[in-house]
N, CA, C and O atoms as CSV, one atom per row, in Angstrom:
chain,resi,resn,atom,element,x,y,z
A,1,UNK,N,N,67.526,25.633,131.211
A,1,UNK,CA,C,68.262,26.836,130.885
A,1,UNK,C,C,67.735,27.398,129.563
A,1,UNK,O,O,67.601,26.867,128.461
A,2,UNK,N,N,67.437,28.818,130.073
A,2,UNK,CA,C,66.911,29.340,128.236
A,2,UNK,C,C,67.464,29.349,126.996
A,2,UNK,O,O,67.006,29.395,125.854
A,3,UNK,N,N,69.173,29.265,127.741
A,3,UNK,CA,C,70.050,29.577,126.280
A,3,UNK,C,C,71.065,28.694,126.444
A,3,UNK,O,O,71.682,28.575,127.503
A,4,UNK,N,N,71.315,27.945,125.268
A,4,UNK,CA,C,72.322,27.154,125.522
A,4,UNK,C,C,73.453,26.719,124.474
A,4,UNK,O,O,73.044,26.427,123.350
A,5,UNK,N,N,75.123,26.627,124.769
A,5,UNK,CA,C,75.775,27.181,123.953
A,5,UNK,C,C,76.213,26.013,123.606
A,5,UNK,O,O,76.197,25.178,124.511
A,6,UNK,N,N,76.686,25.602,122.374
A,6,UNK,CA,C,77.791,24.401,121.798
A,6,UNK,C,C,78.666,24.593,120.794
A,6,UNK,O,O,78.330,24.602,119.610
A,7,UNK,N,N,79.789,24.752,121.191
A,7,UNK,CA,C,80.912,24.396,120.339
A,7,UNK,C,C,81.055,23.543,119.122
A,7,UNK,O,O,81.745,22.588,119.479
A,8,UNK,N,N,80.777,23.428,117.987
A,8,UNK,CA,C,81.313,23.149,116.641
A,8,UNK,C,C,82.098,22.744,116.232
A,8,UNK,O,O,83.035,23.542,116.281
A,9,UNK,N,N,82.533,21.219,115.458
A,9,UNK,CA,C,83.680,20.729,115.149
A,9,UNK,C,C,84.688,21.784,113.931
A,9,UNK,O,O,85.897,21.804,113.701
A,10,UNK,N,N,83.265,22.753,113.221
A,10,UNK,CA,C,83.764,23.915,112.538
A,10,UNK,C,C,84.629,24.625,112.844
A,10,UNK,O,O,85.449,24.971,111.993
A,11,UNK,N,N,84.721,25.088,114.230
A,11,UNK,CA,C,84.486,26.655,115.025
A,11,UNK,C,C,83.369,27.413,114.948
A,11,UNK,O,O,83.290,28.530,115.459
A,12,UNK,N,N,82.432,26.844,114.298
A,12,UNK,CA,C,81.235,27.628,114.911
A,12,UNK,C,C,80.639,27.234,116.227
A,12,UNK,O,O,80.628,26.176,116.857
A,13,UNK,N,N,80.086,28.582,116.465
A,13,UNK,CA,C,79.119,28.119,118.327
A,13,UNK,C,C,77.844,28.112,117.636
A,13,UNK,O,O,77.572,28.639,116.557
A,14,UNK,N,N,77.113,27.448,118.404
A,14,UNK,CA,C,75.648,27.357,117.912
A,14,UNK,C,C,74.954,27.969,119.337
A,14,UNK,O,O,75.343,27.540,120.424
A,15,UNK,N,N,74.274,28.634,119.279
A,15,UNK,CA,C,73.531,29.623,120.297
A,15,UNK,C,C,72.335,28.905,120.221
A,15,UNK,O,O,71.891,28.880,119.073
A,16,UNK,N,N,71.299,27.993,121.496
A,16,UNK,CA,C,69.703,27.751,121.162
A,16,UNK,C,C,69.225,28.759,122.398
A,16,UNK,O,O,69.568,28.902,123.571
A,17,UNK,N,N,68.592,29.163,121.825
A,17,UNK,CA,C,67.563,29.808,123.152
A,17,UNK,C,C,65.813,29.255,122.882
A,17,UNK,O,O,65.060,29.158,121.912
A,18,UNK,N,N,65.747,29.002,124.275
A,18,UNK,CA,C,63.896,28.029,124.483
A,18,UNK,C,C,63.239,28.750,125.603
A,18,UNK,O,O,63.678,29.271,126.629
A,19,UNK,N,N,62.280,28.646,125.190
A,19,UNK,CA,C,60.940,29.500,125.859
A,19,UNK,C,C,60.914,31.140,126.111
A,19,UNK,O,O,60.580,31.888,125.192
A,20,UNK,N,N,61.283,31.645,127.399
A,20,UNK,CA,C,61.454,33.426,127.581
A,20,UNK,C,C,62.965,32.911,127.902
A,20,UNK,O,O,63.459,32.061,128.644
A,21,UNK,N,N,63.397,33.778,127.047
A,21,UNK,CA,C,64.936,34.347,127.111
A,21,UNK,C,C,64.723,35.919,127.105
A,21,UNK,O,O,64.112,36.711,126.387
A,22,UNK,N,N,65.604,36.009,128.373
A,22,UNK,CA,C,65.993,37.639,128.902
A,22,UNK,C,C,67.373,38.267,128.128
A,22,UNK,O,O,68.273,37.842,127.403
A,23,UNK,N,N,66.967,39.527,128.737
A,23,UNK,CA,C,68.227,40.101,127.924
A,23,UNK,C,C,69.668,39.778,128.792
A,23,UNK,O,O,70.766,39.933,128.258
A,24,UNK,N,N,69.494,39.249,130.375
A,24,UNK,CA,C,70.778,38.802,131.254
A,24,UNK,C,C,70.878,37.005,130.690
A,24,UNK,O,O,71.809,36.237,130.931
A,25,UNK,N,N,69.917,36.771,130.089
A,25,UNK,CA,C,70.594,35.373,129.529
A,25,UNK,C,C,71.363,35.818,128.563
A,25,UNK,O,O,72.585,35.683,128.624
A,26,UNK,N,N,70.648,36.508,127.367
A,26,UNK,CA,C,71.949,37.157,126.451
A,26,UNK,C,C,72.972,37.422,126.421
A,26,UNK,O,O,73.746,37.317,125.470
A,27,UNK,N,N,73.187,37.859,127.571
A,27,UNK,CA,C,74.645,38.577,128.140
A,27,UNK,C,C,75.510,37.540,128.783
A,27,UNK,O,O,76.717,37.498,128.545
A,28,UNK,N,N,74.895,36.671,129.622
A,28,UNK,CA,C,75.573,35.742,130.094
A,28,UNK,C,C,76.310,34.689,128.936
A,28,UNK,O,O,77.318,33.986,129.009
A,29,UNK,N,N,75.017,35.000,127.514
A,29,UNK,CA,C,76.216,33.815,126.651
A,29,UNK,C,C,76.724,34.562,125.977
A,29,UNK,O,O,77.297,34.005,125.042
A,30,UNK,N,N,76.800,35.529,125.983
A,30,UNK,CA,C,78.061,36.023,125.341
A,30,UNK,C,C,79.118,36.447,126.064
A,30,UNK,O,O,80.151,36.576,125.407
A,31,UNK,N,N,79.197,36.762,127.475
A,31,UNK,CA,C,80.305,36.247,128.358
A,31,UNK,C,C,81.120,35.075,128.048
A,31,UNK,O,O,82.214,35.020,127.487
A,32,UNK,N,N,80.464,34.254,128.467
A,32,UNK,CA,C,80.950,32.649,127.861
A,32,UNK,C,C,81.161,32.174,126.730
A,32,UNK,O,O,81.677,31.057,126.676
A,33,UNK,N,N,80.724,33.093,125.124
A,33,UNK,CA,C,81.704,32.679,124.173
A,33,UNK,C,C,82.810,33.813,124.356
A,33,UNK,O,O,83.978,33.446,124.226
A,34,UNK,N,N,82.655,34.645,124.536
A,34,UNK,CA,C,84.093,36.039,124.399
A,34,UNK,C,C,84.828,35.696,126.023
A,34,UNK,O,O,84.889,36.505,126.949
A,35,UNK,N,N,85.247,34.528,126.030
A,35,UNK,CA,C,85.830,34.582,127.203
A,35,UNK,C,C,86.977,34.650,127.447
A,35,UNK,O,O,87.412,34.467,128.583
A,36,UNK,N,N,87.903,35.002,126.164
A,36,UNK,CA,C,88.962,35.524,126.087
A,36,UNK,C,C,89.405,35.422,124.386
A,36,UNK,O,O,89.082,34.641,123.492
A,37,UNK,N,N,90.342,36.670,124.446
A,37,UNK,CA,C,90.360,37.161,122.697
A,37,UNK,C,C,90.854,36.300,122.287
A,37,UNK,O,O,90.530,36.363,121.101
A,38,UNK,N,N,91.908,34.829,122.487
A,38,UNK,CA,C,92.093,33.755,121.861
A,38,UNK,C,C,90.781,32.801,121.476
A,38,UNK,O,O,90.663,32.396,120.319
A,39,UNK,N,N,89.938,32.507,122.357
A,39,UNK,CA,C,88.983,31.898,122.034
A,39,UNK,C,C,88.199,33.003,121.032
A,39,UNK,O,O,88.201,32.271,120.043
A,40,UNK,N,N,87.612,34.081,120.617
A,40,UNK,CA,C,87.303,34.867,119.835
A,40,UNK,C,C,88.098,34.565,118.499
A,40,UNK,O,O,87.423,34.280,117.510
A,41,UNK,N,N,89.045,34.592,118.425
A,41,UNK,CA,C,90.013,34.779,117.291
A,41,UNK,C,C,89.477,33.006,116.207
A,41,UNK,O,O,89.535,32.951,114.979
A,42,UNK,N,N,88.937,31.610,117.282
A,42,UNK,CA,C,89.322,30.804,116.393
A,42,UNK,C,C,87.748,30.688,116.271
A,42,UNK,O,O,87.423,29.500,116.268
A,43,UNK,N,N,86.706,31.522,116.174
A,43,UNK,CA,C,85.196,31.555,116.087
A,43,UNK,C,C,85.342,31.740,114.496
A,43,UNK,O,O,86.235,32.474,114.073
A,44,UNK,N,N,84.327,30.968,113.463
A,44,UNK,CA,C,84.193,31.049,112.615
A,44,UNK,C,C,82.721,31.841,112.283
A,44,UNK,O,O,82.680,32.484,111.234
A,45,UNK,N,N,81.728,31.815,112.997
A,45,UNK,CA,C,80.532,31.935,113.364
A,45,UNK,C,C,79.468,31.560,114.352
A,45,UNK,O,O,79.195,30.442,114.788
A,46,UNK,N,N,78.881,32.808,114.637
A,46,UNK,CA,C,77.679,32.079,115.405
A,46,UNK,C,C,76.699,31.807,114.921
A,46,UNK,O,O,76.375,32.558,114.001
A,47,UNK,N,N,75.755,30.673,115.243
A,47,UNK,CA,C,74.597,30.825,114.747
A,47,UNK,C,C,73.577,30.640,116.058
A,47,UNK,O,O,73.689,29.772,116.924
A,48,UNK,N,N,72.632,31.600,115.986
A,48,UNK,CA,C,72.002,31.850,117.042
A,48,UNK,C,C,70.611,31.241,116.589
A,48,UNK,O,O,70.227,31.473,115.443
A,49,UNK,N,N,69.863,30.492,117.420
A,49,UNK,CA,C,68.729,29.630,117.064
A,49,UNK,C,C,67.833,30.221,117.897
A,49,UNK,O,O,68.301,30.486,119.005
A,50,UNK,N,N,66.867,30.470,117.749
A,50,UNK,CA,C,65.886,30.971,118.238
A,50,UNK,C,C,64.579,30.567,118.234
A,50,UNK,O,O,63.777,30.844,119.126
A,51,UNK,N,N,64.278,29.753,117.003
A,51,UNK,CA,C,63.427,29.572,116.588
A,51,UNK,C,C,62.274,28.836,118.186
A,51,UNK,O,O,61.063,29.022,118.307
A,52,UNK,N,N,63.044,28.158,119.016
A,52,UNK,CA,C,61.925,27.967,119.897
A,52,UNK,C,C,61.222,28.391,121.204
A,52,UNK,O,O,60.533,27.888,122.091
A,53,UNK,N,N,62.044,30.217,120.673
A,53,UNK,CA,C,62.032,30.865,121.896
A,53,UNK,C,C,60.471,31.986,121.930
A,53,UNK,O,O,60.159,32.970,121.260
A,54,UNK,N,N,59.822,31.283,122.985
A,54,UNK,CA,C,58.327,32.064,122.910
A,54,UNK,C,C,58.346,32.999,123.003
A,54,UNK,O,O,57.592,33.446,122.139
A,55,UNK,N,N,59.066,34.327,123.957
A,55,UNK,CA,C,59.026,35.374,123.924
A,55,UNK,C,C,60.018,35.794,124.834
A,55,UNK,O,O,60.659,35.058,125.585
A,56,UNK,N,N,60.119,37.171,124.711
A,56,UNK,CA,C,61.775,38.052,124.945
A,56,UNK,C,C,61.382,38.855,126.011
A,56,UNK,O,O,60.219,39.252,126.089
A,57,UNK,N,N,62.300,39.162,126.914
A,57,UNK,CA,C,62.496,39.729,127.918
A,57,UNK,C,C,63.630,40.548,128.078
A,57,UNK,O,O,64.469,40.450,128.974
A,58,UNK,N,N,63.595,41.631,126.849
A,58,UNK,CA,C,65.186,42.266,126.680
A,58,UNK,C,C,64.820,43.991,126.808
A,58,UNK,O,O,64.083,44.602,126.035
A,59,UNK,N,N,65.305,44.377,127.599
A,59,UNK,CA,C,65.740,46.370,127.559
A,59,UNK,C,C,66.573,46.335,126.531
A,59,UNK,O,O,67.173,45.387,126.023
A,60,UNK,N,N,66.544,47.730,126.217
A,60,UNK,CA,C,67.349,48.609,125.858
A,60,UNK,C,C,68.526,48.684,126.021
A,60,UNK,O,O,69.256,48.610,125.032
A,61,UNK,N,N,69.045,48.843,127.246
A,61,UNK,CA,C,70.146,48.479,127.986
A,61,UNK,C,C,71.061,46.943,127.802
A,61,UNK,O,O,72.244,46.741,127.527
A,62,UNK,N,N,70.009,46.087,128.069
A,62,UNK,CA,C,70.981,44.752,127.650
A,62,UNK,C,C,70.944,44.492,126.075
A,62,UNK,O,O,71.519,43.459,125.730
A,63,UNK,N,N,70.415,45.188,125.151
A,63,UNK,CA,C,70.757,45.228,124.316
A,63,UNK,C,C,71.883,45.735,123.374
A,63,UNK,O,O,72.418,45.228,122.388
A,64,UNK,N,N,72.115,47.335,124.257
A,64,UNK,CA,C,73.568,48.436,124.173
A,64,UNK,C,C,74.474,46.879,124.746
A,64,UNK,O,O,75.296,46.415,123.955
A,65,UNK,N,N,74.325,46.367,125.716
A,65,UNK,CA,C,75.362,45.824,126.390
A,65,UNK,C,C,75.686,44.608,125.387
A,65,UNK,O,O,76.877,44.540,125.081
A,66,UNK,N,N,75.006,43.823,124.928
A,66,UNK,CA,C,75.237,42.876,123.949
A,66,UNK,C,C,75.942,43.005,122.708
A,66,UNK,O,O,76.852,42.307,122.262
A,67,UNK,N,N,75.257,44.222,122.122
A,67,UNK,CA,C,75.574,44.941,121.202
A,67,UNK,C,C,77.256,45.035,121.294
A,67,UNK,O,O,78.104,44.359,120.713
A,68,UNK,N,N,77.409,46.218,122.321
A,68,UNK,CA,C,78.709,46.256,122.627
A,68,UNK,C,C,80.107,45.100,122.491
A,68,UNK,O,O,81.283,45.129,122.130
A,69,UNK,N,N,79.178,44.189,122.995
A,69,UNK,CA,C,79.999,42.847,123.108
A,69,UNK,C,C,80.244,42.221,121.943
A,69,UNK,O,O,81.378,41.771,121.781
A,70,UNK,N,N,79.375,42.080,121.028
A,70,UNK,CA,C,79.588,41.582,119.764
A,70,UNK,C,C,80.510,42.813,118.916
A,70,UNK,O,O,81.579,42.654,118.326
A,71,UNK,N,N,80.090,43.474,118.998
A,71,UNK,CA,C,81.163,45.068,118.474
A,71,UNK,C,C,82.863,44.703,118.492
A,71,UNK,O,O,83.748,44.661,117.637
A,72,UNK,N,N,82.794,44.516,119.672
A,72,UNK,CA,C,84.285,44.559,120.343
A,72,UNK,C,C,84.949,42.924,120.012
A,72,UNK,O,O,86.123,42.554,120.052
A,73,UNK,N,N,83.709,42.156,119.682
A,73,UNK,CA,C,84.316,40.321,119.159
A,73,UNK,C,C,84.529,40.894,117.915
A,73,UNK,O,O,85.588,40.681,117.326
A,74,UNK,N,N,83.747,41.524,117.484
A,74,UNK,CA,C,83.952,41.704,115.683
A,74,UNK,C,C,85.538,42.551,115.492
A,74,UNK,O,O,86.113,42.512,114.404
A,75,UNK,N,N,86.170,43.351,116.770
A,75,UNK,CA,C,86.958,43.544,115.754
A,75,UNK,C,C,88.409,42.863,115.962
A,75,UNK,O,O,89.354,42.938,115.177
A,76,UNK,N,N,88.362,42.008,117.510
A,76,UNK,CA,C,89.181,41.081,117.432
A,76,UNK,C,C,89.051,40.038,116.320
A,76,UNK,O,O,90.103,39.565,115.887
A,77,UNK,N,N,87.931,39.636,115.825
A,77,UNK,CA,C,87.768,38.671,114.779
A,77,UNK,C,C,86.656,38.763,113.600
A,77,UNK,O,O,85.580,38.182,113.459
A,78,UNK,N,N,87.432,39.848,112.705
A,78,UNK,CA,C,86.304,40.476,111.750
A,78,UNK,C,C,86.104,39.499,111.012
A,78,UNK,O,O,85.413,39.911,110.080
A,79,UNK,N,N,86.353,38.228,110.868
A,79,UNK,CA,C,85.648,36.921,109.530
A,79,UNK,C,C,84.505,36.616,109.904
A,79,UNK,O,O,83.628,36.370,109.076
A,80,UNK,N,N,84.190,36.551,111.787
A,80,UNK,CA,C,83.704,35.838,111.824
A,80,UNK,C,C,82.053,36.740,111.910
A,80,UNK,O,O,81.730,37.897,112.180
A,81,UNK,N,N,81.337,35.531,111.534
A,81,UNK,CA,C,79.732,35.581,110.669
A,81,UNK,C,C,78.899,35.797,111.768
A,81,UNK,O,O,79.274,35.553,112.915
A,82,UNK,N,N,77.996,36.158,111.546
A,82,UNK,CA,C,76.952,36.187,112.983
A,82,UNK,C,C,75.272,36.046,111.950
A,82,UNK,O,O,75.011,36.708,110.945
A,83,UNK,N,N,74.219,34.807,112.724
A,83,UNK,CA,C,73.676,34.539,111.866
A,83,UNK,C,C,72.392,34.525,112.958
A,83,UNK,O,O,72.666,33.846,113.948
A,84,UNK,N,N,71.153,35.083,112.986
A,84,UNK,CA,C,69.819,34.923,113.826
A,84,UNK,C,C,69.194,34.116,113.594
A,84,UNK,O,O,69.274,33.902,112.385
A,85,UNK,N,N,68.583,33.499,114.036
A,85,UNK,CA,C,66.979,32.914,113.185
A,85,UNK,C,C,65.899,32.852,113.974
A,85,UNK,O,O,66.022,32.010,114.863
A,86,UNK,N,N,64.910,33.422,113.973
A,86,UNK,CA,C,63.786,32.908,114.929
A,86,UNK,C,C,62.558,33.352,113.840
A,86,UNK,O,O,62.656,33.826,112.708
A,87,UNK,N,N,61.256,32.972,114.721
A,87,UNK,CA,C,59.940,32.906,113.734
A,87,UNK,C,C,59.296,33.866,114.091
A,87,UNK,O,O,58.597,34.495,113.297
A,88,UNK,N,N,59.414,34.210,115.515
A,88,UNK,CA,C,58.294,35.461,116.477
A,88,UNK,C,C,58.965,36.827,115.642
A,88,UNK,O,O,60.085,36.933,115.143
A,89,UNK,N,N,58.017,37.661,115.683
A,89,UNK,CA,C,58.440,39.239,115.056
A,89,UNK,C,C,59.651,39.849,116.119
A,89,UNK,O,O,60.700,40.456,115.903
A,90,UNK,N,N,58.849,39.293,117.601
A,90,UNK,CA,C,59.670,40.185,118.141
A,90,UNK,C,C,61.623,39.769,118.441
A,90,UNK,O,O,62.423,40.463,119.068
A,91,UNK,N,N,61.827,38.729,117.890
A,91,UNK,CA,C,63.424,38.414,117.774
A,91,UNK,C,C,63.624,39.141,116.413
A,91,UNK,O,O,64.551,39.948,116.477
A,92,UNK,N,N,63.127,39.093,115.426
A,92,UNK,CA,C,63.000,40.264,114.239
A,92,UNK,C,C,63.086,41.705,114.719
A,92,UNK,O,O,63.708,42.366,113.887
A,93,UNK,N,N,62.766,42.290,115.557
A,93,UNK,CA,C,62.702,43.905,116.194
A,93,UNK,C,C,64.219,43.845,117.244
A,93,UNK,O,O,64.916,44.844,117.423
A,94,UNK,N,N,64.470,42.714,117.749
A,94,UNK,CA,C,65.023,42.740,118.622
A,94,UNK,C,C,67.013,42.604,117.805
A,94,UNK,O,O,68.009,43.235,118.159
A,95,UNK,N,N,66.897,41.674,116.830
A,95,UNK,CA,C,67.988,41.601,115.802
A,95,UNK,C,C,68.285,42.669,115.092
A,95,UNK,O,O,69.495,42.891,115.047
A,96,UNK,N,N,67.341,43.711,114.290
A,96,UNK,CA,C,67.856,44.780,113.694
A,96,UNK,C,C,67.736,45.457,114.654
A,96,UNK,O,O,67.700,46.584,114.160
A,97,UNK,N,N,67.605,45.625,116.188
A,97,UNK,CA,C,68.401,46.731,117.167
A,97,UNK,C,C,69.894,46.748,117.369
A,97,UNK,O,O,70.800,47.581,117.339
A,98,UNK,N,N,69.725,45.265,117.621
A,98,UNK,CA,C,71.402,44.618,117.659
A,98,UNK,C,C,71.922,44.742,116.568
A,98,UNK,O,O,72.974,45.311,116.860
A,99,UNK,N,N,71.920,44.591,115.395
A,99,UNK,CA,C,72.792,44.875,114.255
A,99,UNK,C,C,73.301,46.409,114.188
A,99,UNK,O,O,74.485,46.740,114.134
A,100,UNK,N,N,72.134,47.331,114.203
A,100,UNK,CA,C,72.252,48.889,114.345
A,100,UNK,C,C,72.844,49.244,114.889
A,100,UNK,O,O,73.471,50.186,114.404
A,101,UNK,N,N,73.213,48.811,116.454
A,101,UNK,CA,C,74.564,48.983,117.345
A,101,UNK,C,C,75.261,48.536,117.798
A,101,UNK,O,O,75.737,48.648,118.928
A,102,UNK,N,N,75.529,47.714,116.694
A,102,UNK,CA,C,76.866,46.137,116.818
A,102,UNK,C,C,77.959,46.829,116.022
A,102,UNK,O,O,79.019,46.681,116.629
A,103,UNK,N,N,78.140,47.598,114.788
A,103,UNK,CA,C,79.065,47.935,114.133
A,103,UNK,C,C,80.157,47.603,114.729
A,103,UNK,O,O,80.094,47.840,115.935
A,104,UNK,N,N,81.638,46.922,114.214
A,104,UNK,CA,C,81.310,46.374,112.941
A,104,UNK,C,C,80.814,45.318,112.205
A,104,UNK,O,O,80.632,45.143,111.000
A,105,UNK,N,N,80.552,44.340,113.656
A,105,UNK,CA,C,79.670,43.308,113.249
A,105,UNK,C,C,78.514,43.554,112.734
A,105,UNK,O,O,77.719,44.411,113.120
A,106,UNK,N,N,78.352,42.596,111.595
A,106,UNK,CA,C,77.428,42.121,110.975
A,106,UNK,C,C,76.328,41.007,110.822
A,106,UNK,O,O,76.401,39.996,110.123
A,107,UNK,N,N,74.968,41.542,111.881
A,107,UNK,CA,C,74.401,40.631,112.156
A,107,UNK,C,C,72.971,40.118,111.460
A,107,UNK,O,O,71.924,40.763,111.408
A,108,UNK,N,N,73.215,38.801,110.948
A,108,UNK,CA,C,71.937,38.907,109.706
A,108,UNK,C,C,70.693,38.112,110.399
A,108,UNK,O,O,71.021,37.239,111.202
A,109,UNK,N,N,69.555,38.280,110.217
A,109,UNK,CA,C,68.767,37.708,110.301
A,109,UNK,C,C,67.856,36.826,109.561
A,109,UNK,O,O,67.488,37.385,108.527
A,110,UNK,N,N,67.308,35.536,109.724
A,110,UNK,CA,C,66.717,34.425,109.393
A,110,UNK,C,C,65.219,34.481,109.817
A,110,UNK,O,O,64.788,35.203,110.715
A,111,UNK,N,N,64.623,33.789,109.201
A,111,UNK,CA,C,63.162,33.908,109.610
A,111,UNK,C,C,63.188,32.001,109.652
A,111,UNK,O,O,62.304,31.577,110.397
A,112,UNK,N,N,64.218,30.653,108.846
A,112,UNK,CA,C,64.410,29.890,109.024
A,112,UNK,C,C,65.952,29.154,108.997
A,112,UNK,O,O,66.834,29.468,108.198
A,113,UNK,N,N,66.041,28.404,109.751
A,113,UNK,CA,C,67.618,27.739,110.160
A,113,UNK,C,C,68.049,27.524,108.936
A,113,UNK,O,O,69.112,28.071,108.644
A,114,UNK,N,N,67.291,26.591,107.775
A,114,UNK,CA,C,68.134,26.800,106.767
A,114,UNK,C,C,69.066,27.532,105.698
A,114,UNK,O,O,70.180,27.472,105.178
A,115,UNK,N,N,67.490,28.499,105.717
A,115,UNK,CA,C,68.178,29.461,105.000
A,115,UNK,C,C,69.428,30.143,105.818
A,115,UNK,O,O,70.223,30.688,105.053
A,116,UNK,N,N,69.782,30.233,107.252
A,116,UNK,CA,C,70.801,30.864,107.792
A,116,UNK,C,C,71.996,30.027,107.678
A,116,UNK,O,O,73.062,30.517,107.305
A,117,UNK,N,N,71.824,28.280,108.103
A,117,UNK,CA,C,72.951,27.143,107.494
A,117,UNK,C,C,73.481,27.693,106.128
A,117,UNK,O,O,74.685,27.880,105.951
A,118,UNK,N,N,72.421,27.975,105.049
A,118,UNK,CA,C,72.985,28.435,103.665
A,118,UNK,C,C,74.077,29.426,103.777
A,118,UNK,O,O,75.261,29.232,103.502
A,119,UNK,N,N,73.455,30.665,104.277
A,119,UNK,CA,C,74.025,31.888,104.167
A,119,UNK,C,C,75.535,31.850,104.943
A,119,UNK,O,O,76.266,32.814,104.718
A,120,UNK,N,N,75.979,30.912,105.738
A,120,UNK,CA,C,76.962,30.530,106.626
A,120,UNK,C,C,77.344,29.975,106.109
A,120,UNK,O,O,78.528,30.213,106.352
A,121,UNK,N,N,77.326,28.781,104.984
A,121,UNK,CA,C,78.336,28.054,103.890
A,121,UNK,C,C,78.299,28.736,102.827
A,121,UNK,O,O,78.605,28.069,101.838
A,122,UNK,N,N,78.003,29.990,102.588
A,122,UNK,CA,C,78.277,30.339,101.457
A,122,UNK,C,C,78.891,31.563,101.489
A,122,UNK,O,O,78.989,32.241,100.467
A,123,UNK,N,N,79.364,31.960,102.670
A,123,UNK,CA,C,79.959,32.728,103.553
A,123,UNK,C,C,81.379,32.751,103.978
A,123,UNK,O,O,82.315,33.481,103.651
A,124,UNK,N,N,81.290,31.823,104.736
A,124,UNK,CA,C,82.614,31.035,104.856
A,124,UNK,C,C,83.730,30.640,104.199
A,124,UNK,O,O,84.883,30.503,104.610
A,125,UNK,N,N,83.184,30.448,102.974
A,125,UNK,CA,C,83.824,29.907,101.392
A,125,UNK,C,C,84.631,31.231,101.344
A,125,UNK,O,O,85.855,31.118,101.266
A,126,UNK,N,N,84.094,32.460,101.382
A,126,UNK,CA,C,84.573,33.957,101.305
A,126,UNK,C,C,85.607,34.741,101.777
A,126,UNK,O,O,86.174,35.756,101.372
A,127,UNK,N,N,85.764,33.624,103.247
A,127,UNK,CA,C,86.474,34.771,103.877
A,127,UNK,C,C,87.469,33.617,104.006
A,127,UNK,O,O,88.562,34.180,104.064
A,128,UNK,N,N,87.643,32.436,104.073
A,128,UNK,CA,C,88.965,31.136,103.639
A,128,UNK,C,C,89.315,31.931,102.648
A,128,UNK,O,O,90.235,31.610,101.896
């Protein structure tokens, strides 16, 4: 499976995606974390891993649609963090599309996991 989701003793989900991830895998995990506004509400953050994903297979379209989806989590649960990371440019092109039409979520991007672990504990501290 390209993308795969785990639950957090935090409340964070940890998002991995491996090898070609499409833009209907995208969508499918974010179906399955927004799978209802109670489960939304006790999300502290995502962190989306990317780093071992070779290359993307995403429109325009499943991007509006993702977008959308994170939009509409953000405003059932505006604390919670949304964090990228991958190494390829093109999850870099593909993250500031999604941020641009995620409002009001706020989606940051990583070029490495740590630095995004950082930015998520030092984050968190903020909105407790």
């Amino acid at each position: 499976m390209p993308v795969s989701i785990e639950c957090l003793e935090d409340n964070g989900i940890l998002i991995k995606g491996e090898g070609l991830v499409t833009g209907n895998d995208l969508i499918k995990a974010n179906d399955a974390v927004y799978a209802s506004t109670q489960k939304i509400q006790q999300i502290s953050y995502q962190l989306c891993d990317f780093t071992n994903v070779s290359d993307v297979d995403v429109s325009t379209p499943d991007i509006e649609i993702t977008a959308r989806q994170d939009a509409w989590a953000s405003v059932i649960n505006p604390n919670m963090l949304f964090a990228v990371v991958g190494t390829k440019n093109v999850v870099h092109v593909l993250s500031g599309m999604l941020e641009a039409l995620s409002y009001p979520a706020e989606i940051m991007y990583f070029r490495t996991l740590g630095e995004a672990e950082q930015w998520i504990r030092e984050n968190l501290k903020k909105v407790k």
